[in-house]
C-alpha positions as CSV (number, residue, x, y, z in Angstrom):
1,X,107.6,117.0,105.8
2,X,108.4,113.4,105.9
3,X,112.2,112.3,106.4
4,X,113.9,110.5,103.2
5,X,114.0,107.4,105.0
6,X,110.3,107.1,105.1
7,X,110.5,106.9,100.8
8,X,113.4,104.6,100.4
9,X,111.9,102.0,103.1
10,X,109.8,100.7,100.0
11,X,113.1,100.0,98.3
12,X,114.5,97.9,101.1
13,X,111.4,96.1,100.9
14,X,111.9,95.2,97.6
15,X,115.5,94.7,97.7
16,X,114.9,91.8,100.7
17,X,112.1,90.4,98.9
18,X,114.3,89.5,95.9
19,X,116.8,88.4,98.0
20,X,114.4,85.6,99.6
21,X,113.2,84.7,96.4
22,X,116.2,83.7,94.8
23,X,117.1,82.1,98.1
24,X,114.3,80.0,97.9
25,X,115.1,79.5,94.1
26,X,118.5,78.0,95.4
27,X,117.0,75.5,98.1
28,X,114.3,73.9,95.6
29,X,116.8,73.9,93.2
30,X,119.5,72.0,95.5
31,X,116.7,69.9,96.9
32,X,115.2,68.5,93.4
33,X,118.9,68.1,92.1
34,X,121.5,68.1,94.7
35,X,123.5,70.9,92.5
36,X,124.2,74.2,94.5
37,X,123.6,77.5,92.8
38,X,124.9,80.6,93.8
39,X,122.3,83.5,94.3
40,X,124.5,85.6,92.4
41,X,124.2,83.7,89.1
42,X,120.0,84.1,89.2
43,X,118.5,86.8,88.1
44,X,114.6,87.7,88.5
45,X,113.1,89.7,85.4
46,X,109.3,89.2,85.3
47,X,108.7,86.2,87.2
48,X,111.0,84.5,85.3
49,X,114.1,83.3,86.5
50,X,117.3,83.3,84.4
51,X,120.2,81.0,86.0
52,X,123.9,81.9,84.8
53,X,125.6,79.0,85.1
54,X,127.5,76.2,83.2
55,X,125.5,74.1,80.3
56,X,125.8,70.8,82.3
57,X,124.2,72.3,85.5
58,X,121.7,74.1,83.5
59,X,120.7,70.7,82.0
60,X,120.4,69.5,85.6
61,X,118.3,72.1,86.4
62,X,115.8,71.9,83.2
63,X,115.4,68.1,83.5
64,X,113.6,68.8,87.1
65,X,112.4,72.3,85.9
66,X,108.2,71.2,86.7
67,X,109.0,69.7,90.0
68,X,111.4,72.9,90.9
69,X,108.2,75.0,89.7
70,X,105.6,72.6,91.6
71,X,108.3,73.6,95.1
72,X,108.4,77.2,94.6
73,X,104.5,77.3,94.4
74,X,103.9,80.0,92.1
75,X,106.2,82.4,93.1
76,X,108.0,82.1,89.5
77,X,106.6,81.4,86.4
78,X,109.4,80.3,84.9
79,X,113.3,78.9,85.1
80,X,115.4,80.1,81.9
């Protein structure tokens, strides 16, 4: 019998893996635009992020959308 750790190992996997998506999400974003995002206010749902924050930093964000795309190198489809 194999100890619980062994099963939940694929979780932490995934749980990091996020995590250093949206932290690369927040680096090409501040790069293109020179506004800082929290991690908290992305969320990853299908390749497509979704960023929770204000209209005017949104805007930001959407105006540079292809070039922020073009940075992350297909790791997203999509910025929402």
């Amino acid at each position: 019998m194999q100890p619980i750790k062994n099963f939940l190992e694929k979780f932490r996997n995934i749980i990091r893996s996020d995590k250093e998506l949206k932290n690369k999400i927040v680096e090409s974003i501040q790069k293109e635009t020179s506004v800082r995002v929290s991690e908290s206010k992305i969320k990853i749902k299908e390749n497509t992020a979704f960023i929770q924050e204000n209209p005017i930093v949104k805007s930001e964000i959407f105006i540079k959308k292809e070039k922020i795309l073009i940075a992350l190198k297909g790791l997203i489809r999509d910025l929402r």
